[in-house]
KEZA-82492 format. One line per field, with one value per residue: x, y, z of N, C-alpha, C in turn; residue in three letters. Coordinates in steps of 0.02 Angstrom, whole numbers, plus 32768, in hexadecimal, padded with zeros to 4 digits. Layout:
N
nX: X|...
nY: Y|...
nZ: Z|...
caX: X|...
caY: Y|...
caZ: Z|...
cX: X|...
cY: Y|...
cZ: Z|...
type: ALA|...
This chain:
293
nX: 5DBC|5D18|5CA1|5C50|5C8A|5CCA|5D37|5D51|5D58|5CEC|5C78|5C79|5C4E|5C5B|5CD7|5D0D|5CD8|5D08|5D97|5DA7|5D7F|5DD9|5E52|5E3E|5E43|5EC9|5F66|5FA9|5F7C|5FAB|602D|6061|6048|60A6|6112|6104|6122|6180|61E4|61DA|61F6|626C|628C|6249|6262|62B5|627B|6218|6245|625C|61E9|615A|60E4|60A1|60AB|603E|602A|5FB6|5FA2|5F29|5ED9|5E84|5E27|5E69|5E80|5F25|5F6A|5F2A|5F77|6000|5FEA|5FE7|6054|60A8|6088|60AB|613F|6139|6101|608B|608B|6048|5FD9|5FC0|5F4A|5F42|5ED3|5ED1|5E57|5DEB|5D7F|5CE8|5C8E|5D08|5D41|5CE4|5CDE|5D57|5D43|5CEB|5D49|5D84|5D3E|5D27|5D99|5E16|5E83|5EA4|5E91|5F0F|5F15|5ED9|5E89|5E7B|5E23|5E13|5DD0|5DDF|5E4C|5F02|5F36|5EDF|5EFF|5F6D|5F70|5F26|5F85|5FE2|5FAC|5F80|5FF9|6041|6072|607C|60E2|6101|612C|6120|60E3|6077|6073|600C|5FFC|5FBF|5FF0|5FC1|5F63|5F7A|5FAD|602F|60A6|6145|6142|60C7|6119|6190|6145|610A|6176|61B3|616A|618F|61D7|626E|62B4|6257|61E2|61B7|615C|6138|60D4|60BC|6098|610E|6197|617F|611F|606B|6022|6060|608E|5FFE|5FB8|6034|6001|5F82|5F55|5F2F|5EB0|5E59|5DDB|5E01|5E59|5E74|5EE0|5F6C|5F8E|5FF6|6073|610C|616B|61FE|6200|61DB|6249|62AD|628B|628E|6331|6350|6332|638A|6375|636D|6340|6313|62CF|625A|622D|6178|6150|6094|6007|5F85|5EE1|5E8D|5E47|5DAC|5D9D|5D8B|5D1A|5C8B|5BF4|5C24|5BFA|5C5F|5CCE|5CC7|5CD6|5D56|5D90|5D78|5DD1|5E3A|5E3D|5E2D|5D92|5D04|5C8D|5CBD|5CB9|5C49|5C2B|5CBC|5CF4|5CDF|5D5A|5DB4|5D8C|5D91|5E38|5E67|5E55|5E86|5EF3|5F1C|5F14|5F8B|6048|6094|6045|6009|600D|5FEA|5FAF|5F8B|5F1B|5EFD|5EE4|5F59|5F8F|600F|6061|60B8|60E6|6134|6199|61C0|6225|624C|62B9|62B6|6352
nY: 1275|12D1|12D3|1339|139C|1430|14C1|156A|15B4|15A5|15E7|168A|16E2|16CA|16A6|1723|1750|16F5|170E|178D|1776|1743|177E|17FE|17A5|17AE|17EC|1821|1896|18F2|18DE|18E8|196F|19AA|1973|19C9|1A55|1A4F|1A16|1A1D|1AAA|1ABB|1A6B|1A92|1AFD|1B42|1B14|1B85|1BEB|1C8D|1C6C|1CA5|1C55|1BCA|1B1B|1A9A|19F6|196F|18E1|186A|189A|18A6|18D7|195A|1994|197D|19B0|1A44|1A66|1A59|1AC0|1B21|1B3E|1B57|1BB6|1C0A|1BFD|1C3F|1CBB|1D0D|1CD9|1C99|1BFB|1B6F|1AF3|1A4D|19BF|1914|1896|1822|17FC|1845|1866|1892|1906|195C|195D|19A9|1A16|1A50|1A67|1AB9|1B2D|1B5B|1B74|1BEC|1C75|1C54|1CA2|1CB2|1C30|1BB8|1B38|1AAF|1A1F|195F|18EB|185A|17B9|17A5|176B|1774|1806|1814|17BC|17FF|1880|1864|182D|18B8|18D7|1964|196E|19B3|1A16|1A16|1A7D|1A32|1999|1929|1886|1844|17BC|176C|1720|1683|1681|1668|1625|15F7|1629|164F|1694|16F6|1740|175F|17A5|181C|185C|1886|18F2|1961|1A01|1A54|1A5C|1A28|19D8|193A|18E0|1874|17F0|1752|16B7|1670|15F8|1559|1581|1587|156F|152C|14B1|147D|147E|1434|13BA|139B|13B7|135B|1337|1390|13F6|1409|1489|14FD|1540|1582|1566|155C|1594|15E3|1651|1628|15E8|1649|16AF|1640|1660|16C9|16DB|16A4|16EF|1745|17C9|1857|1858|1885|182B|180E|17D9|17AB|1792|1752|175C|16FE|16D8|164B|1611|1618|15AF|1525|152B|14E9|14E9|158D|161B|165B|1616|15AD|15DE|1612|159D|157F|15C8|15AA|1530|153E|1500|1509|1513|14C7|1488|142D|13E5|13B0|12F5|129E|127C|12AD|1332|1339|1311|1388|13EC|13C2|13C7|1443|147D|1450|146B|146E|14B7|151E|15A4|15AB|164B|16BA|1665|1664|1612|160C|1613|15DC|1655|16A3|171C|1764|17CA|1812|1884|18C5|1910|195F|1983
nZ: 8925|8947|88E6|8902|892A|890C|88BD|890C|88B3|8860|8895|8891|88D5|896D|8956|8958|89DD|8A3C|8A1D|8A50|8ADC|8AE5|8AE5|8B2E|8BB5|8BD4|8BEA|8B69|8B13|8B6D|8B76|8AED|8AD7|8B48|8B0E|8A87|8AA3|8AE2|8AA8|8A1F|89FB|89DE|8982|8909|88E1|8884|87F0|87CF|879B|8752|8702|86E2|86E8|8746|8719|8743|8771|87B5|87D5|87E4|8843|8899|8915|8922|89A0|89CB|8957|8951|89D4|89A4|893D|8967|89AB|8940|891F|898C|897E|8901|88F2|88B5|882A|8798|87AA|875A|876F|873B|874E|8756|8764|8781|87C5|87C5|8839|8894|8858|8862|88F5|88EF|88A2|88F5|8983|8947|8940|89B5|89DD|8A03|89B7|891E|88BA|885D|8824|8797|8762|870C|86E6|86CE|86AF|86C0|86AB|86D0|867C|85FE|8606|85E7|8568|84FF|852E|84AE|8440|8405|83FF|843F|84C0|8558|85C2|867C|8700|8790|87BB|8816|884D|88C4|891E|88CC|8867|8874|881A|878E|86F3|86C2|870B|871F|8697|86A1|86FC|86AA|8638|8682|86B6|8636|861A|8678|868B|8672|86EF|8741|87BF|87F2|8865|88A3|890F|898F|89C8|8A44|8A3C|8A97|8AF0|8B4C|8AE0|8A5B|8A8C|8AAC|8A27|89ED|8A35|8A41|89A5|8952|8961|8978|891D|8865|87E8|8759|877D|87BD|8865|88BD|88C5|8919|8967|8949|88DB|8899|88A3|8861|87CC|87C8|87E5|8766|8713|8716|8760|87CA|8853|8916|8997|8A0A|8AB3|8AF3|8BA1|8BCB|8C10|8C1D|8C68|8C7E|8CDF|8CCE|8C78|8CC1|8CFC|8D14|8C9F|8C83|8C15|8C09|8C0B|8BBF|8B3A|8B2D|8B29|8AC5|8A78|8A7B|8A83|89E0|89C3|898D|8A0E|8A6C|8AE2|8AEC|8A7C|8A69|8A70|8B19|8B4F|8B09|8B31|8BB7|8BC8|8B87|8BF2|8C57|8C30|8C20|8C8D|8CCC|8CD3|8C60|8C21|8C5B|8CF4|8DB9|8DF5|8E71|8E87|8E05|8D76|8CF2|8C4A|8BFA|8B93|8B25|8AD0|8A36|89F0|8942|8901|8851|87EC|8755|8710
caX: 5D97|5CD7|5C78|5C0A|5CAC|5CE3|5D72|5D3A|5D49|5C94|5C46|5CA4|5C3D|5C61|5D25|5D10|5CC9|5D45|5DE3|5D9B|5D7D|5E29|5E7D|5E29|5E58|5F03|5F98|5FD1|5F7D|5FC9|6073|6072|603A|60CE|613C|6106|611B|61DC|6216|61C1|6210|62BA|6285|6228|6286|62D0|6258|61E4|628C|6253|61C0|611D|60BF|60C5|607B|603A|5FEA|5FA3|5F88|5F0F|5ED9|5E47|5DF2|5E80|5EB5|5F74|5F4F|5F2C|5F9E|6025|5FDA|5FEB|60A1|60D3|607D|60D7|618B|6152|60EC|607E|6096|6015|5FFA|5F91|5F4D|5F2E|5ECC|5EBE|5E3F|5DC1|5D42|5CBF|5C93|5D52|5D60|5CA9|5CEC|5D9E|5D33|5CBF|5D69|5DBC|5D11|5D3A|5DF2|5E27|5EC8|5EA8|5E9F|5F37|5F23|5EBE|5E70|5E63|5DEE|5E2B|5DB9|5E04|5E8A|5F40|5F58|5ECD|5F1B|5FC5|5F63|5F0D|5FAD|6019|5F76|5F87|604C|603A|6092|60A0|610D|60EE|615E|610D|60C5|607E|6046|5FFF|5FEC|5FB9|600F|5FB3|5F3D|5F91|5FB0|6060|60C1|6167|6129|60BB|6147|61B3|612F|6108|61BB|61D1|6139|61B7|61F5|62A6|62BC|6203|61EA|6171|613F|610D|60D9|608E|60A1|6155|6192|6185|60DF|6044|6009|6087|605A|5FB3|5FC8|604F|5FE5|5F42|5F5A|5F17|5E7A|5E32|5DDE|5E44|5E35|5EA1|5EF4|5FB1|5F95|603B|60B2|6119|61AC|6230|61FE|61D4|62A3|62C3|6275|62CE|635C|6361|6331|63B8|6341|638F|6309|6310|62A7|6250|61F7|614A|6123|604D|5FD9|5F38|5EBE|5E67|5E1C|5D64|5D86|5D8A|5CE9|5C56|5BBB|5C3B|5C08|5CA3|5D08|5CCE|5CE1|5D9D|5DB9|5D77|5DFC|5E72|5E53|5E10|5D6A|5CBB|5C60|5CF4|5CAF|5BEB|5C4B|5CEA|5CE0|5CE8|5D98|5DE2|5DA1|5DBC|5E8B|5E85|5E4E|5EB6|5F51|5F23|5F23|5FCE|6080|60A7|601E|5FF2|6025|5FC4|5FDE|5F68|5EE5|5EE2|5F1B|5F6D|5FAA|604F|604D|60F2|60E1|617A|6186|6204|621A|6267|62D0|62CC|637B
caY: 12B4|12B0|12FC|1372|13B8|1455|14F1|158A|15EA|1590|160E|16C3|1712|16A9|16AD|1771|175E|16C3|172C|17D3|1779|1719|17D2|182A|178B|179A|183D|1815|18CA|1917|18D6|18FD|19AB|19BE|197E|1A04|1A82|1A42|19F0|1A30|1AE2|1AD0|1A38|1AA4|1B53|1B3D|1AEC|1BA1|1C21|1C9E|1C51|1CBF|1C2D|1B88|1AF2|1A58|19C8|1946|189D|1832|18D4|1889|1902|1994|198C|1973|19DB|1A89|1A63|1A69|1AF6|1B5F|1B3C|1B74|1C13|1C2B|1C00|1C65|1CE6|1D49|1CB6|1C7B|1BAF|1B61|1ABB|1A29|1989|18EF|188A|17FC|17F8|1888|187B|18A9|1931|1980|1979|19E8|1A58|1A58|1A70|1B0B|1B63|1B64|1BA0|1C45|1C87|1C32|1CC8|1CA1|1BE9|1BA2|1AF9|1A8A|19DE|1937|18B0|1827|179D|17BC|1748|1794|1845|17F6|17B4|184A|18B0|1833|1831|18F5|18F3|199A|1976|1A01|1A11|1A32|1A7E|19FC|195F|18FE|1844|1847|177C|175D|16E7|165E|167C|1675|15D9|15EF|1667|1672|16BC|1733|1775|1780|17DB|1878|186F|189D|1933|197B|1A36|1A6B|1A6A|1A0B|19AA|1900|18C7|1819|17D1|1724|1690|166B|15B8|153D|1586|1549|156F|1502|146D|1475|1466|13D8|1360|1390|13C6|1335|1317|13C8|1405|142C|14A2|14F7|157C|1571|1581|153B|159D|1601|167E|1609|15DC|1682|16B0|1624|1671|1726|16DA|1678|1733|177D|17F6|1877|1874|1879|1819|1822|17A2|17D1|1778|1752|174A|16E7|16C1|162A|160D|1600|1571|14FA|1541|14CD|1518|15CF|1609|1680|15E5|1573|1616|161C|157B|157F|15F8|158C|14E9|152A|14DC|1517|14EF|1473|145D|1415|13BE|1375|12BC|12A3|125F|12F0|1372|1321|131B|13D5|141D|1397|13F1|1499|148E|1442|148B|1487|14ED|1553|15A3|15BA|1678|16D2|1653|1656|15EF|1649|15F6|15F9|1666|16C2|1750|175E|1812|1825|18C5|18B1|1954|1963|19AE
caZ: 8930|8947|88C2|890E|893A|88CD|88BE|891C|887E|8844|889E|888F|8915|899A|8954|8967|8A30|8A4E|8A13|8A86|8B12|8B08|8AED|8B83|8BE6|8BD1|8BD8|8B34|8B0D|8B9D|8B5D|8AC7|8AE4|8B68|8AE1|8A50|8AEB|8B03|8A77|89D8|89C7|89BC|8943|88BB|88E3|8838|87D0|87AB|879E|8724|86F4|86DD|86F6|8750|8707|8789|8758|87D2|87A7|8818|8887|88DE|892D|8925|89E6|89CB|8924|8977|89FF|8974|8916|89AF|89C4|8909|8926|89B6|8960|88BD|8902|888A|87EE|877D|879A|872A|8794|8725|877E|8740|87A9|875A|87EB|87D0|8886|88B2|8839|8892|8937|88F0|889E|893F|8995|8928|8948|8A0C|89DE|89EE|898E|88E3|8876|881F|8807|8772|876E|86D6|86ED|8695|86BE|8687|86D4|86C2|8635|85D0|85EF|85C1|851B|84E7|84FA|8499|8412|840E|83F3|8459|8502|8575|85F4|86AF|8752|87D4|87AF|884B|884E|8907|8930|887D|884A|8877|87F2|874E|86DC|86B9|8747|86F1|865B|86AF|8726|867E|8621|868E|86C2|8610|8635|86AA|8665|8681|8750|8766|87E9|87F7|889C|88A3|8951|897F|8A12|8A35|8A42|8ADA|8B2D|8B4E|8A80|8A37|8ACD|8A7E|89ED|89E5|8A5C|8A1D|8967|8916|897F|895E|88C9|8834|87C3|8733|878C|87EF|88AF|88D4|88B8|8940|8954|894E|889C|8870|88A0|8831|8788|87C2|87C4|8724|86CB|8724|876C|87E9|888F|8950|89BC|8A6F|8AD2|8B32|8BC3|8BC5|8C51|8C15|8C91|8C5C|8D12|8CD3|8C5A|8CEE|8D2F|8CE8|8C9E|8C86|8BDF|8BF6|8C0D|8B61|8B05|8B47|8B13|8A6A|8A5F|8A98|8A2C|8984|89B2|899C|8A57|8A76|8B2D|8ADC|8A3F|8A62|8AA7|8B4C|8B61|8AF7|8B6E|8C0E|8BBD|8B79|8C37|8C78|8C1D|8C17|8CEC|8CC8|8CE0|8C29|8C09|8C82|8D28|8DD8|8E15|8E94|8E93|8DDA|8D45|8CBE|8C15|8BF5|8B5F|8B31|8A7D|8A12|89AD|891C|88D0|881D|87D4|8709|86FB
cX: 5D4E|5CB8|5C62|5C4E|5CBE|5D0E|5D26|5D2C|5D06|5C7A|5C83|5C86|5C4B|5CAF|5D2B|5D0D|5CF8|5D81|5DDF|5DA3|5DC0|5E5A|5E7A|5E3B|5E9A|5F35|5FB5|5FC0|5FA3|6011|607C|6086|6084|610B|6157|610A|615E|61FF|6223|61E6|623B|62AB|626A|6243|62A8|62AA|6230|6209|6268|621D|6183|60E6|60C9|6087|6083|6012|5FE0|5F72|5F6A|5F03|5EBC|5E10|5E03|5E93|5F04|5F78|5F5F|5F58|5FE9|6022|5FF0|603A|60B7|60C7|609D|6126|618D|610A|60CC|6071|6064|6022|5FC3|5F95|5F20|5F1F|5EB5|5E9F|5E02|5D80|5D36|5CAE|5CDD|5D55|5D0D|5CD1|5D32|5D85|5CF9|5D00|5D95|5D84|5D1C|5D7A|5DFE|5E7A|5ED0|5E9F|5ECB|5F2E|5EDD|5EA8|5E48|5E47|5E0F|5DFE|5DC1|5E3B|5ED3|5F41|5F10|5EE0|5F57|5FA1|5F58|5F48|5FE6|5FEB|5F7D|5FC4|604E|6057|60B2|60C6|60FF|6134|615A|60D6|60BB|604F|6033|5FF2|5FB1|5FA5|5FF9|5F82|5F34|5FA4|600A|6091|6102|6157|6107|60DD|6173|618C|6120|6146|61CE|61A4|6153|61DE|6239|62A6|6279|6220|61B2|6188|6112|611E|60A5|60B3|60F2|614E|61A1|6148|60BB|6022|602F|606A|6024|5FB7|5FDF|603A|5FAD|5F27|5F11|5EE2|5E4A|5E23|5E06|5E29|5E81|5EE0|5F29|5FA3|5FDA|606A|60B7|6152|61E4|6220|61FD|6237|62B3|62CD|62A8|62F0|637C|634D|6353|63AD|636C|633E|6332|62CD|628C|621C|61BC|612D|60E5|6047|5F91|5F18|5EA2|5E45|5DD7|5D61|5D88|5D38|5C9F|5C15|5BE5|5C2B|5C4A|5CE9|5D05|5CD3|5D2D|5DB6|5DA4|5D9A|5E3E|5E7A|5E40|5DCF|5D41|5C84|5C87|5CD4|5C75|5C11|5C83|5CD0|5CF8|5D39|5DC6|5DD2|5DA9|5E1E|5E86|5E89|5E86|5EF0|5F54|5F3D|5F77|6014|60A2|6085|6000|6022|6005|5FD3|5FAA|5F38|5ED2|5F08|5F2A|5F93|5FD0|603E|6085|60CF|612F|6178|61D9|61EB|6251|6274|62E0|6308|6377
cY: 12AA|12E9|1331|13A7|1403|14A5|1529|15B9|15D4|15CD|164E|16DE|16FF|16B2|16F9|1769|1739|1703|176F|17D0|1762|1772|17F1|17EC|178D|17EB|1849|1867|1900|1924|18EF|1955|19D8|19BE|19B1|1A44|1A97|1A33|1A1B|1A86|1AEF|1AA7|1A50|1AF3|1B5C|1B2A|1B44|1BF8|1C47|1C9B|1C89|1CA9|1BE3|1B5C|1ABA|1A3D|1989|190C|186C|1875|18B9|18C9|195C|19AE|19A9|19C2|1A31|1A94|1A83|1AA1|1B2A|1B76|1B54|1B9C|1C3B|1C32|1C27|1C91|1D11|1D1C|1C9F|1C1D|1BAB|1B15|1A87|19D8|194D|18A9|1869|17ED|1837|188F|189B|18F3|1960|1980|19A1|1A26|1A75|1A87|1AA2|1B3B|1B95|1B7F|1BD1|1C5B|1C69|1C50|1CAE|1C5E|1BE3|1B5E|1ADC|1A30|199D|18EA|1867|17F6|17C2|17A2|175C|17DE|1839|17EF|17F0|1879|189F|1835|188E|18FF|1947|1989|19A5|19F8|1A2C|1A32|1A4B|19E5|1944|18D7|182B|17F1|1766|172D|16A9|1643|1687|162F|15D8|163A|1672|16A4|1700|174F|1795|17AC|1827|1884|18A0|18F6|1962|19BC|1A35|1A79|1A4C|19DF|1978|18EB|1893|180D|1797|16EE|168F|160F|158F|155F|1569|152C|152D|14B1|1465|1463|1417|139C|135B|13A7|1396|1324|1360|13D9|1432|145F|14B8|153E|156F|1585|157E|155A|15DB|162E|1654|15FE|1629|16AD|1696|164D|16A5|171D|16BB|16BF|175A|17B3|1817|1880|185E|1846|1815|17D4|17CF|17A4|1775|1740|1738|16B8|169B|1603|15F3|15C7|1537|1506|1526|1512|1565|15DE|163D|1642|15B7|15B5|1614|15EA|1560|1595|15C3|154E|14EC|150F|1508|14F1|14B3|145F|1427|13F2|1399|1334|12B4|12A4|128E|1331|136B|132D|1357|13E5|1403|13BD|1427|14A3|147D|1482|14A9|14A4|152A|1568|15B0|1609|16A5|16AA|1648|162B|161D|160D|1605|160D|16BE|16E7|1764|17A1|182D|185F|18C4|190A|194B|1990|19DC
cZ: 8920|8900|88C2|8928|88FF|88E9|88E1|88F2|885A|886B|88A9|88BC|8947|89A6|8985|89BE|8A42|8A5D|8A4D|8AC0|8B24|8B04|8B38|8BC6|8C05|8BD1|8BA7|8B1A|8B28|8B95|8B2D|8AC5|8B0B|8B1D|8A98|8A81|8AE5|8AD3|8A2B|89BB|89AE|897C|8908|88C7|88B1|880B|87A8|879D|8754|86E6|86F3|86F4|86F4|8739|8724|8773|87AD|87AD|87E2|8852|88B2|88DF|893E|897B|89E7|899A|8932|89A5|89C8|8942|8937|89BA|898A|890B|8950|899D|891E|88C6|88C3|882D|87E5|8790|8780|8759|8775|8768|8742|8778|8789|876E|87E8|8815|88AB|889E|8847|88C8|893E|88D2|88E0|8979|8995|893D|8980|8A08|89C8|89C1|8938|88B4|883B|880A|87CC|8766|872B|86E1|86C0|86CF|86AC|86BA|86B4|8684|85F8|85C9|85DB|856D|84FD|84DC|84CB|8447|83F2|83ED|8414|84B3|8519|85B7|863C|86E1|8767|87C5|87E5|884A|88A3|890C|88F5|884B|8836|883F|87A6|8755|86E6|86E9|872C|86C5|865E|86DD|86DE|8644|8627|86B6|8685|85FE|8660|8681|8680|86D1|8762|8798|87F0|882C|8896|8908|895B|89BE|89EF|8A4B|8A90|8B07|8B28|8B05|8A64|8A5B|8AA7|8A58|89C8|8A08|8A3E|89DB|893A|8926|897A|8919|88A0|87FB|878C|8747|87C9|882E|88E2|88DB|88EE|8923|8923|88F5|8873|886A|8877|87EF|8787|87A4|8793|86FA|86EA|8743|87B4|880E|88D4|8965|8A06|8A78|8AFC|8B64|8BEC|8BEE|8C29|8C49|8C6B|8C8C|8CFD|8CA6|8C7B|8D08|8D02|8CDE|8C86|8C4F|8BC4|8BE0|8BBC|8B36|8AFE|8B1D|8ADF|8A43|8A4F|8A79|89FC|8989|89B9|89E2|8A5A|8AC2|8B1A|8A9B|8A48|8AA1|8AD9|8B75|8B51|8B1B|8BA9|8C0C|8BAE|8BD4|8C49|8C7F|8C22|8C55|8CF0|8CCB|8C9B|8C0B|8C1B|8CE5|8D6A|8DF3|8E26|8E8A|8E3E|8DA0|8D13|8C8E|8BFC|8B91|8B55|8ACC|8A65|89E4|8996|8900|888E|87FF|8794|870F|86CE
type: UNK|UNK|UNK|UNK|UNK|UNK|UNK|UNK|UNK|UNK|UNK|UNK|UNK|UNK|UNK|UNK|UNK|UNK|UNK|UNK|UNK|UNK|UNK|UNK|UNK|UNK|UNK|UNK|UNK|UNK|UNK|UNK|UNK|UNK|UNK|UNK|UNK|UNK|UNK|UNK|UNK|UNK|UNK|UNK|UNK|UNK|UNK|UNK|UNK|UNK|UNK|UNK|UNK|UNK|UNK|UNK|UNK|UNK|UNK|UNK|UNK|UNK|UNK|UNK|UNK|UNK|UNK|UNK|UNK|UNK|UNK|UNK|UNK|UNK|UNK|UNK|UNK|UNK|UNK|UNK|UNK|UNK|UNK|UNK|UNK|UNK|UNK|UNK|UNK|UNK|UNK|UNK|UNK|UNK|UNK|UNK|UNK|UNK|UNK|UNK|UNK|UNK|UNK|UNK|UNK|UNK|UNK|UNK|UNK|UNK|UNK|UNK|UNK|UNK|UNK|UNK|UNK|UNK|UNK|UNK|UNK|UNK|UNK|UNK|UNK|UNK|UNK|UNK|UNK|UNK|UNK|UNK|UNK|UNK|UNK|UNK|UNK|UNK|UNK|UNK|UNK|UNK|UNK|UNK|UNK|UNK|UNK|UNK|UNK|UNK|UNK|UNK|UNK|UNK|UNK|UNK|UNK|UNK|UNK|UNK|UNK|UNK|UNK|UNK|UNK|UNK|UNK|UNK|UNK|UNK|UNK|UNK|UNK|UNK|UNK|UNK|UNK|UNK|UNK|UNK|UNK|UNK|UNK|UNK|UNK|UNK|UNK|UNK|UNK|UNK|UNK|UNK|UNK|UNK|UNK|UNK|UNK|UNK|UNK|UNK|UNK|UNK|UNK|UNK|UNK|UNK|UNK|UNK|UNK|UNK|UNK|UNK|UNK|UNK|UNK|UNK|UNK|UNK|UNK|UNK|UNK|UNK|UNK|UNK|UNK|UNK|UNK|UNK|UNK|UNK|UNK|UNK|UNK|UNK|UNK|UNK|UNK|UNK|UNK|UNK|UNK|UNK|UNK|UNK|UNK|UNK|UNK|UNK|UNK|UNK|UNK|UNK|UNK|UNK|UNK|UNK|UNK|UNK|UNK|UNK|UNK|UNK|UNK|UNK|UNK|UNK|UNK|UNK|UNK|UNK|UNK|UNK|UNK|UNK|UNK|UNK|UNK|UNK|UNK|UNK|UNK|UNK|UNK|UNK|UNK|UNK|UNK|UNK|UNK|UNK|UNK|UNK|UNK
């Protein structure tokens, strides 16, 4: 790996536009959205029974997208109920563009919005430091995952954050697309840093079921255009695929040979597919919903 090479998280603003533009390239919003639409009410129609007030934490919000989408839907299944909407969210640029985002949203009387700037595993410390652990309805780790040291541990910690009928929503790549491909050919030739990118569904099933953990699961199958990272000079396209290998300006930094083989593969079959003229990266989302009995 060349030197001048380095993780995309060296520069957090760039992460921030990277991760936006790979979102808006892709339906993974669109899906989800359908899925809290279709799936989500029978799944928490028990969880806020009698309740006065529901308590929701989000861990890794972003930018509050998914967030409100989900806010929307408990108001609709508990009509009239206090929620109290905890975020936990470590980029200050993210946690501007959700309060930028609640401004523009209408219906949010009842909800409440508490701030936690901080990663997961320092709001795990803090409330472990505290001895004060409170308990929440609906916990959701939106594609997360990737950015915690130890991923067991933090699925079994706000598992244990889960009130009587809660529900945690974890979602994140599933295994065998083009993510994983990446990864396992070109892992060791990108920059490293101290933070798990690796890990998929299939592992995340594992942990469940070694804690016995009572969830469903769905598959979502992703449409990401990644069309302009073929397109020299695009700076939509090296943005894309800064996304896409962890690198900071991987098209102007990695050596020659390693980005002639990324494009190479991305255009490939095991990574991608051709469909109206465009390429799209195979890129499948995995969403467990976990029920505290």
């Amino acid at each position: 790996m060349e030197a001048t090479m380095m993780s995309l998280f060296a520069d957090s603003s760039r992460y921030v536009d990277a991760f936006h533009l790979f979102v808006k390239s892709s339906n993974e919003h669109q899906l989800m959205q359908e899925f809290v639409d279709t799936k989500l009410p029978e799944l928490i129609s028990s969880m806020g029974l009698k309740k006065q007030g529901i308590e929701v934490l989000g861990v890794g919000s972003g930018a509050g997208e998914i967030d409100l989408q989900m806010i929307s839907l408990i108001q609709a299944v508990y009509p009239g109920v206090r929620i109290n909407n905890n975020i936990v969210e470590p980029s200050a640029k993210q946690i501007s563009c959700y309060k930028e985002r609640i401004a523009k949203t209408k219906g949010l009387d009842n909800v409440t919005f508490s701030w936690h700037e901080k990663t997961s595993h320092e709001f795990e410390s803090e409330i472990k430091e505290s001895k004060q652990l409170k308990k929440y309805d609906f916990i959701h780790m939106i594609q997360m995952l990737y950015y915690v040291k130890d991923v067991e541990a933090t699925i079994k910690f706000f598992s244990s954050c889960l009130a009587p009928k809660g529900k945690l929503i974890i979602s994140l790549v599933s295994d065998n697309t083009g993510w994983p491909n990446l990864w396992e050919k070109y892992g060791s030739r990108l920059p490293l840093n101290d933070l798990c990118f690796h890990i998929t569904a299939g592992s995340v099933q594992d942990i469940l079921n070694s804690m016995g953990a009572k969830y469903v699961r769905f598959d979502l199958q992703i449409d990401t255009n990644i069309t302009k990272c073929f397109v020299e000079g695009d700076s939509t396209g090296e943005l894309l695929l800064d996304f896409l290998t962890d690198t900071c300006e991987f098209n102007k930094c990695a050596p020659p040979d390693l980005r002639d083989q990324v494009l190479h593969d991305l255009k490939s079959s095991a990574f991608s597919v051709f469909k109206n003229g465009k390429i799209l990266f195979l890129n499948k989302a995995s969403v467990f919903v976990v029920e505290n009995s």
